[in-house]
N, C-alpha and C positions, 0 to 999 in steps of 0.2 A: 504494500500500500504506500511507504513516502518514498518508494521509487516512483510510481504513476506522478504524487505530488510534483518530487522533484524534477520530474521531465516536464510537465507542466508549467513549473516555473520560470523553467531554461526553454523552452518554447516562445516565450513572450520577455524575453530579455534580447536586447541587442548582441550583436556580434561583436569579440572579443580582436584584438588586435591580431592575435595570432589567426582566427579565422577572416580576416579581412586580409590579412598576407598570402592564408592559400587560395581564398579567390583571384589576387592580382596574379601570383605565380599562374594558377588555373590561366588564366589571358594570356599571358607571355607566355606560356608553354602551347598552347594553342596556333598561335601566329607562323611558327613552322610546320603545322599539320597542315593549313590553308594555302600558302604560298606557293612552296615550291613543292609538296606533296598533292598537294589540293583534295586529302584526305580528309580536312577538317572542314571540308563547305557545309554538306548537309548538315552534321551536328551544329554547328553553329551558328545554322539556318535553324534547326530545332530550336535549340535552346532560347534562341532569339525571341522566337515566336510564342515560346511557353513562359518565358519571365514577361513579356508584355501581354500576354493574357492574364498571368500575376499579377501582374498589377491593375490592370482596367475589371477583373473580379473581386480582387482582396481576395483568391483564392490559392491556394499555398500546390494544390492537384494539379494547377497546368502545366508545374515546373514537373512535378515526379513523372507527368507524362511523357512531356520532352526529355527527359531521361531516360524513361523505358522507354521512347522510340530511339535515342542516339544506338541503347545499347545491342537492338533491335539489330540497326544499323551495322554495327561494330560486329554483330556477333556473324550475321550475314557474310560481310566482307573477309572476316578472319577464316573462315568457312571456304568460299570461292578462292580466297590467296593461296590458300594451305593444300587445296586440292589443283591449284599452277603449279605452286614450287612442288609438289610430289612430281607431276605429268612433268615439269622439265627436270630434276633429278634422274626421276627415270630414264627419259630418253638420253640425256649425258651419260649414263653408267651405260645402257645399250648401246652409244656411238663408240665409250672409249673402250667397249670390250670388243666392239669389231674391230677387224683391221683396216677395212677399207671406208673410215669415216669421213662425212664430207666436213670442211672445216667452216663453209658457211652454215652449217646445222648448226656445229654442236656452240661455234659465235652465238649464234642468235636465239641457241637452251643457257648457255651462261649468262647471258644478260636478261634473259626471261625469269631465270631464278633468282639472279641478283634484285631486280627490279623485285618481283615476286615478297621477296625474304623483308625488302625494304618497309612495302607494304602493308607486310603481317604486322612489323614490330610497328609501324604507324598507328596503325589499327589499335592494338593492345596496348597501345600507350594512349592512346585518343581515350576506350574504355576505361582505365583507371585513372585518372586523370581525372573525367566526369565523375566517376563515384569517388572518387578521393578528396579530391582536392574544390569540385562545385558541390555537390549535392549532398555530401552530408556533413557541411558545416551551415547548409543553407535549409535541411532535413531540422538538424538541432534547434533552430531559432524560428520555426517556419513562421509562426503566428505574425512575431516580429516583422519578420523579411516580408510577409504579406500584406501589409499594413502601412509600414514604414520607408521598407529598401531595406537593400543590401546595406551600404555606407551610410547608412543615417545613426546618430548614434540619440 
């Protein structure tokens, strides 16, 4: 029973300095996912769109959505990567165990899995990242954060 309390209480308290760091981190960790990966569009096309629904309801649900769709998202792509970098592993292990390999093949299986591999770990850094560092310091204070903001103290 004064756990329920105390989550209660910490629900409708502002965010602490240290969770305002890992949301700015959250941003700045994102900015390479979008750029030059272009892995972090859609989420941050979610997420976008589920804190400004947060706001215009004072409801704390639109954010947990755009979460469980980033992760939705994340989990998909990690899914489709992982089943590339197998299909080009494989054919590199089948080119360099023939003899007669062509060498624009097995070029264009190593940069497939390289590219591939880069992907995955984008992916899986994009998901925990979301659940780490946005959403459950923004989970802990929802009331708050739905009401108020993020940065409002």
């Amino acid at each position: 029973m004064p756990f329920i309390i105390m989550e209660y209480v910490l629900n409708n308290k502002p965010l602490s300095a240290n969770e305002h760091f890992k949301i700015v981190i959250f941003m700045l960790l994102l900015i390479p996912l979008i750029f030059p990966l272009m892995v972090g569009i859609l989420p941050v096309l979610f997420l976008t769109f589920g804190y400004y629904m947060m706001k215009k309801n004072n409801d704390f649900s639109s954010v947990a959505a755009s979460v469980k769709a980033v992760k939705i998202y994340c989990t998909v792509a990690t899914i489709l990567l992982f089943i590339v970098a197998a299909y080009a592993m494989i054919s590199l292990a089948y080119a360099y165990q023939t003899d007669n390999s062509n060498y624009y093949y097995t070029n264009d299986m190593e940069e497939a899995l390289a590219a591939s591999s880069t992907f995955l770990v984008a992916t899986l850094v994009c998901f925990f990242i979301v659940k780490y560092l946005y959403f459950l310091p923004l989970q802990n204070h929802s009331e708050w954060v739905a009401i108020n903001g993020t940065f409002s103290n």
